[in-house]
C-alpha angles and dihedrals in degrees: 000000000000129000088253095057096051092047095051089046084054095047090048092053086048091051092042094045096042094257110250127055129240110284088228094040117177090207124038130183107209101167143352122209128195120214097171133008120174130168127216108236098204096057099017087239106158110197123189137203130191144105124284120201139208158111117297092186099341093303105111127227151164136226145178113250141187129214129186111184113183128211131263112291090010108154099036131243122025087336114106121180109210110179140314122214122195120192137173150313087227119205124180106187141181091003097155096321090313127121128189120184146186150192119224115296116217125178126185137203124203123174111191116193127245083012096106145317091277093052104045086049099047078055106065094033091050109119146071135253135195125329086261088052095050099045091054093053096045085045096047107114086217084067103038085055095047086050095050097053094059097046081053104054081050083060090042087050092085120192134156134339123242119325122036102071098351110116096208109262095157107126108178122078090246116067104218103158125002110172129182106205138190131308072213119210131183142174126188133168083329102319121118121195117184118193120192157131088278086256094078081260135108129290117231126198118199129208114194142144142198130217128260102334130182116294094011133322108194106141080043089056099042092045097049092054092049091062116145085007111130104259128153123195089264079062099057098041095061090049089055088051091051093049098035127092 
């Protein structure tokens, strides 16, 4: 595929998220690497492997993650597939005594034709091209903030907290946050974007901490004492940026 069309796939998820992302984002893509990237020769499916990395409330991590683009007109008819996107799961441990956990993250991209403007044109630009191609649209700071944002409006999604629909993530003796988020599902001008756990259910995200481990344990220590107290993930974040260097 050539540089223009990657460009303009990356332009049209700008225009479709909002571009930018949050300035206080809760999840943020920094980069996307690819380790291995092969095309099917007899449907034209390109599928991907690599790390992404990033900041999960300010704590930074990084994950193993899958990609299947599919070529221009697969699916037949008005469906488009655009792209899916597997990550995680994504595990911060022992950072201070802090632990942040996920379940997988998958997002979905599906154009559908005569939809809308976003979808007709999501249609004749779906595909991959080669391994340099592909890096320098996962790379493109256009698309890490697009995804972003809608990683972003998953987290924004609420929901409950522990139990109904969380699969039990939390790592650290003391339970601070345990959220339950999405399944996420949008539609614009013809463009469908599903974000999930990889199973069609919700994504949670826990927050939890453990005392006075080995080698320090402060934000252990703070956060188990905080329990049952009323935090968010904005919350925190602003407690890692305080104890980290």
């Amino acid at each position: 595929m050539r540089l223009s069309r990657f460009v303009g796939v990356a332009v049209l998820l700008a225009v479709f998220t909002g571009a930018a992302a949050p300035a206080e984002a809760q999840f943020t893509i920094q980069s996307i690497n690819l380790t291995n990237l092969t095309t099917d020769p007899a449907t034209g499916v390109t599928t991907a492997t690599g790390t992404i990395t990033g900041l999960l409330a300010n704590a930074p991590f990084t994950s193993p993650f899958s990609l299947v683009l599919d070529p221009p007109g697969q699916g037949g008819g008005n469906k488009c597939p655009v792209l899916h996107l597997a990550i995680g799961p994504i595990d911060i441990n022992n950072l201070l005594g802090l632990y942040i956990n996920t379940t997988e993250i998958c997002v979905d991209i599906t154009a559908y034709r005569n939809q809308g403007l976003l979808g007709s044109l999501l249609c004749s630009l779906s595909g991959a091209g080669g391994l340099l191609g592909l890096n320098n649209i996962l790379n493109n700071p256009t698309v890490l903030s697009a995804l972003t944002d809608i990683l972003n409006q998953a987290l924004a999604q609420g929901g409950g907290h522990g139990g109904q629909g969380c699969q039990g993530v939390c790592m650290g003796q003391c339970q601070v946050l345990d959220l339950c988020l999405g399944p996420i599902k949008l539609n614009l001008l013809g463009l469908r974007v599903v974000v999930d756990n990889c199973s069609n259910g919700p994504i949670e995200v826990c927050v939890s901490a453990t005392r006075t481990i080995a080698g320090g344990g402060v934000l252990g220590d703070l956060l188990c004492s905080l329990t049952g107290a009323s935090l968010t993930l904005q919350d925190i974040a602003g407690l890692i940026e305080e104890f980290l260097p």
